[in-house]
N, C-alpha and C positions, 0 to 999 in steps of 0.2 A: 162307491161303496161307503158306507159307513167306516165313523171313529172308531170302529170298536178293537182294542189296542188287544183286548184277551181272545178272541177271537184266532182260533187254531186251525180248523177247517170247513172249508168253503166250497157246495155244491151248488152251481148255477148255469149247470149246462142244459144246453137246448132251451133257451128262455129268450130266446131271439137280441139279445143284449147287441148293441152298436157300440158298445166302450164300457170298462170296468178299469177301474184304480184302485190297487189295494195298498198302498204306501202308507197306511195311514193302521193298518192291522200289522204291526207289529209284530204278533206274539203266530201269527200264518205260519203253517208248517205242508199244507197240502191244498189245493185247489184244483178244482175239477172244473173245467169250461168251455168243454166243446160242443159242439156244435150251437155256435150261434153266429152274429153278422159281425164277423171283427174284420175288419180289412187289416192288410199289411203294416198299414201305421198303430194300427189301434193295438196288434201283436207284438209288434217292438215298443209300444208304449207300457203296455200289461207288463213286459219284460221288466223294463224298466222300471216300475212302479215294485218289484216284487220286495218286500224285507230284506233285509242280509241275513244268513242263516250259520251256520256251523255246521261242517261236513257231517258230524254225527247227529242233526238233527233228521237227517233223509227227508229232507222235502225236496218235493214232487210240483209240479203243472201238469195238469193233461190237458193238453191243448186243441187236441184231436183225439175223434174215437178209434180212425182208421184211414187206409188210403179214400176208402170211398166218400168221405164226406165231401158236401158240398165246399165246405171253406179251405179244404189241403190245399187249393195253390196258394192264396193268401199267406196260408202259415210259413207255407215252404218258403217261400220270399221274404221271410222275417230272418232275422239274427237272432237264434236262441244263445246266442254266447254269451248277453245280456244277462241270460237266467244261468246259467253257469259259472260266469263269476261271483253271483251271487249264492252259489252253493245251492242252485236247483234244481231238479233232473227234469227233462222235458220229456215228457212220455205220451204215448199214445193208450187211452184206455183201453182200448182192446188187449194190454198184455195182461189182462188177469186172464182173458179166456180163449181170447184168437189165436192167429197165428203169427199175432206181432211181437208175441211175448219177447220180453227183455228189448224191445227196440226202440228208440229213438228217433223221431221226426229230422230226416238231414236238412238240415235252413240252408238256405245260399245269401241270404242277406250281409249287409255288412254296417247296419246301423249303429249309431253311436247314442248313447244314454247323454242326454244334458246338451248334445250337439244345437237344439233350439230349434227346431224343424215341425216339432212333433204338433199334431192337431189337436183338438180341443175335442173330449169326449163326454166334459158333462159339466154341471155350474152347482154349486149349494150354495145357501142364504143363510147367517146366522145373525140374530136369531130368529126362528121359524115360526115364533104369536109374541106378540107385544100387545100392551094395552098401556093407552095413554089419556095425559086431559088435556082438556084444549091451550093449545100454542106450546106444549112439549114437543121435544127433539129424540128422536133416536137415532144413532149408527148404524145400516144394518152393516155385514159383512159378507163381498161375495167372495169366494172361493172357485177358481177356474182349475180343473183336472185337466190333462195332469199339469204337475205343477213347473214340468219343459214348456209345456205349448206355446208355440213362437205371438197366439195374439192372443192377450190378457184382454182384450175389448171387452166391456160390455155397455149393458144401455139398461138406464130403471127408469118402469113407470109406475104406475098408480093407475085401479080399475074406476077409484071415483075420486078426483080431484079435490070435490066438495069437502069431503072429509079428511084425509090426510094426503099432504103430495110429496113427492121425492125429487133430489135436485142428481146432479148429474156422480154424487159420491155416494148417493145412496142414504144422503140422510133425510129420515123422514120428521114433516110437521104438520102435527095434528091440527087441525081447520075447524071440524062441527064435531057433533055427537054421530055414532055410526060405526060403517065397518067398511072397509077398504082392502083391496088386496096389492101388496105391493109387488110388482115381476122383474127379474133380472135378465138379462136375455143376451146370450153369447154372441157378438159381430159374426165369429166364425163356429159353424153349424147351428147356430139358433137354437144353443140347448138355454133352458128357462128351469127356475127357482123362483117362490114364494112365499111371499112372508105373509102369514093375515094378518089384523091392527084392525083395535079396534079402540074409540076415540071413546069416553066418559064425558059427561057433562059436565058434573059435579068434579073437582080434584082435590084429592084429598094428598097434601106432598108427603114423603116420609121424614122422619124428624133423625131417626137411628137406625143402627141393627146392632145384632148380637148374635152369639156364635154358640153352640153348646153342644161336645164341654171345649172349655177353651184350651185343654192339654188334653193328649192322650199319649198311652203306650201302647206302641204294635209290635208285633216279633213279624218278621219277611216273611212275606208273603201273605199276609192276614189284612181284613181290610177293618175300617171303622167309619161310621156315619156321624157327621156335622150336622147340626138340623141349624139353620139362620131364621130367625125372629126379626121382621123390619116393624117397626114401632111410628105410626100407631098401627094395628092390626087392619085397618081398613083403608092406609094407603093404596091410592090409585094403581101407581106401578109397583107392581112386585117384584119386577124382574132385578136377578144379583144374576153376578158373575164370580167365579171360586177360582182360584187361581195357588200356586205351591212357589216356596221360596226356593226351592232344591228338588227336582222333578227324579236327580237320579237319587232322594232318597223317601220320597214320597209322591205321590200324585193326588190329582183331584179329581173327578169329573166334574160336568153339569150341576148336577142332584147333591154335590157337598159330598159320594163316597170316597173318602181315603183308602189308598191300597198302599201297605210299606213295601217298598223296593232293594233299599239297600240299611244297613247298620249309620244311622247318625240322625242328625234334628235337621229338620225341617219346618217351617211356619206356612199353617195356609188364613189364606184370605180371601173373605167376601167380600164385595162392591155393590152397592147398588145401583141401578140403574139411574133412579131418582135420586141427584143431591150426589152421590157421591163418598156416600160413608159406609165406612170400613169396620169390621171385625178381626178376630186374628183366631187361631187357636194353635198352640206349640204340637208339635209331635215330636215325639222320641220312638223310631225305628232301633229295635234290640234282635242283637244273634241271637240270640238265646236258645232259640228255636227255630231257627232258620233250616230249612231245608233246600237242602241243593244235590237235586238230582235234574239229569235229563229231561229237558219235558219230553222227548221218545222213546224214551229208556223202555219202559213199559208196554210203548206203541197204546198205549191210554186213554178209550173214548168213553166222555158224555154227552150222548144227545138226546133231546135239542136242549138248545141252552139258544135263547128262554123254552122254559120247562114249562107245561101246563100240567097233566095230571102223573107222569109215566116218566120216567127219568132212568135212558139204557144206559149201563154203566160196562162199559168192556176195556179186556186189559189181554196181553200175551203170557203175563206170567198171574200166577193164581192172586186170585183179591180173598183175604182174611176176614178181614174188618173195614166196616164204612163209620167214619165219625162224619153228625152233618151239624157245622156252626154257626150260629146269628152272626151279627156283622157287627157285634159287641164280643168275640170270639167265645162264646158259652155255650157248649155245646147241647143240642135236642132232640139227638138223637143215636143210638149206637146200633149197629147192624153186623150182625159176626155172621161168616158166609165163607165157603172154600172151593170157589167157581172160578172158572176165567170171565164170567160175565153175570151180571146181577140185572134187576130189574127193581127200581124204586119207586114205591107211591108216593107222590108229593102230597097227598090232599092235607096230610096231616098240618103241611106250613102253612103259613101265612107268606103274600106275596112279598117279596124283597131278594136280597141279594143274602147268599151264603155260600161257606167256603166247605167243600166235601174233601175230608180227608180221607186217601183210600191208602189202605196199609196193603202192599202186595210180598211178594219173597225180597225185590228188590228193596223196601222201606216204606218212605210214605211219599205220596204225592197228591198236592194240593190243588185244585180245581176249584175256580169263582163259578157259581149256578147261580142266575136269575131265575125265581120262580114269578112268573106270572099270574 
């Protein structure tokens, strides 16, 4: 599964899946995944991999749709107590409409989280395109799910030697002009990851970068965009890495968005790939405006998030007012409305990240939307 940390809920059932790991979604509050090929290990690994949650947030796994599925013995041989210490319910999706309602899958398993047993259900590669000049180095990084699985093994090659080859840590060096693809490949189950790379003639090194702006202020839960400038503009590699001095009061992604987390300062940094230099920008995360409600207080969806033209907005108790913000916190748009559920046109945005504030009887509650 993807990093994606805001990510709350997750529909991927019947899609014939052999392993999923969501350890890495954070912010998960519901997951639907039944009917696909999970064997017994790959159920107590899912367990395992689940968030920690808070009894009032009600999250849920549907693990199963019913007795009749193909995969109920699997499950039933799993330890769902994994997902109950972590404040899960295991449910069978048929309780909204069968006659399983209100029931629970009894496991007879007895597995243990971190015991070291657990198998390998999938591999990723960071980072996933590089572009190099000749006799340049990169690191990639493989990442083995979950992150129990008793064999960390893997093995990298390279589709055409000629142009870039890979040693046994995965660092690659560029050879000719071209394109190459580099593969990771798990000992145990032979799951694979790929990096493309692609070699330049001509290398042009970088000399700098720079960050902009180098300060910001955010109130919790509001985000703000970094843009990094590596100098000269037609450096070979472009590739930076963002990184946060203080993650529980700021964060970074990939792309340089800032998200404030908690009340205090934080400093993020860029790197470059080439050379090795550095930017910085200050943040100062302020309560001011912090909002601290439930994220189920509400029982509060928008989907899909990434958003294309149509953005459903539903909630349990009535929505008033939509405020939707750029990622400089200025708002563009206001929508007064006294529904339990809304329907928004995006066309009017432009593609990026924005934060929708929905005001309901409960207050206000804020939500990151990627438009696409």
């Amino acid at each position: 599964m993807s990093h994606n940390t805001a990510l709350q809920y997750l529909n991927c059932y019947s899609n014939s899946l052999s392993g999923l790991d969501v350890s890495h979604n954070t912010a998960l509050i519901e997951l639907v995944c039944y009917g696909n090929l999970f064997s017994t290990d790959v159920v107590d690994e899912l367990f395992c991999s689940l968030p920690d949650r808070a009894e009032d947030d009600n999250a849920k796994v549907y693990i199963l749709n019913n007795t009749a599925e193909v995969n109920y013995d699997n499950v039933i041989a799993s330890n769902k107590q994994n997902a109950l210490d972590k404040n899960w319910a295991v449910w069978y999706y048929d309780n909204y409409i069968g006659s399983l309602h209100n029931t629970e899958p009894a496991t007879t398993g007895n597995y243990e989280c971190g015991s070291g047993n657990a198998s390998v259900t999938g591999v990723s590669v960071t980072p996933a395109t590089i572009t190099l000049g000749i006799s340049a180095t990169q690191q990639l990084t493989a990442t083995v799910a979950p992150t129990e699985a008793a064999n960390q093994n893997v093995t990298w090659s390279s589709s055409n030697n000629g142009v870039a080859t890979v040693d046994e840590s995965g660092l690659v060096t560029a050879v000719a002009p071209g394109n190459a693809i580099i593969t990771v490949t798990t000992d145990d189950g032979g799951f694979t990851a790929t990096c493309s790379v692609t070699v330049e003639s001509n290398t042009v090194s970088v000399t700098n970068i720079s960050v902009s702006p180098t300060s910001i202020a955010l109130d919790i839960n509001t985000i703000g965009q970094l843009i990094a400038t590596i100098t000269p503009s037609n450096a070979s590699n472009q590739n930076v890495t963002w990184g946060s001095s203080n993650n529980g009061v700021a964060t970074v992604d990939e792309n340089g968005l800032v998200t404030a987390v908690a009340q205090g300062n934080a400093v993020i940094i860029v790197i470059t790939a080439d050379g090795g230099f550095t930017a910085t920008c200050n943040v100062t995360v302020n309560n001011a405006n912090a909002i601290d409600i439930p994220v189920n207080r509400d029982n509060l969806t928008l989907y899909p998030n990434p958003v294309g033209s149509l953005l459903n907005i539903e909630s349990s108790t009535t929505i008033h007012k939509i405020e939707v913000c750029n990622f400089l916190g200025q708002i563009v748009d206001v929508v007064n409305t006294n529904n339990h559920s809304y329907q928004y046109h995006t066309e009017k945005l432009n593609a990026g990240y924005y934060m929708f504030k929905i005001h309901t009887d409960n207050g206000v509650v804020v939500k990151k939307v990627m438009k696409r």
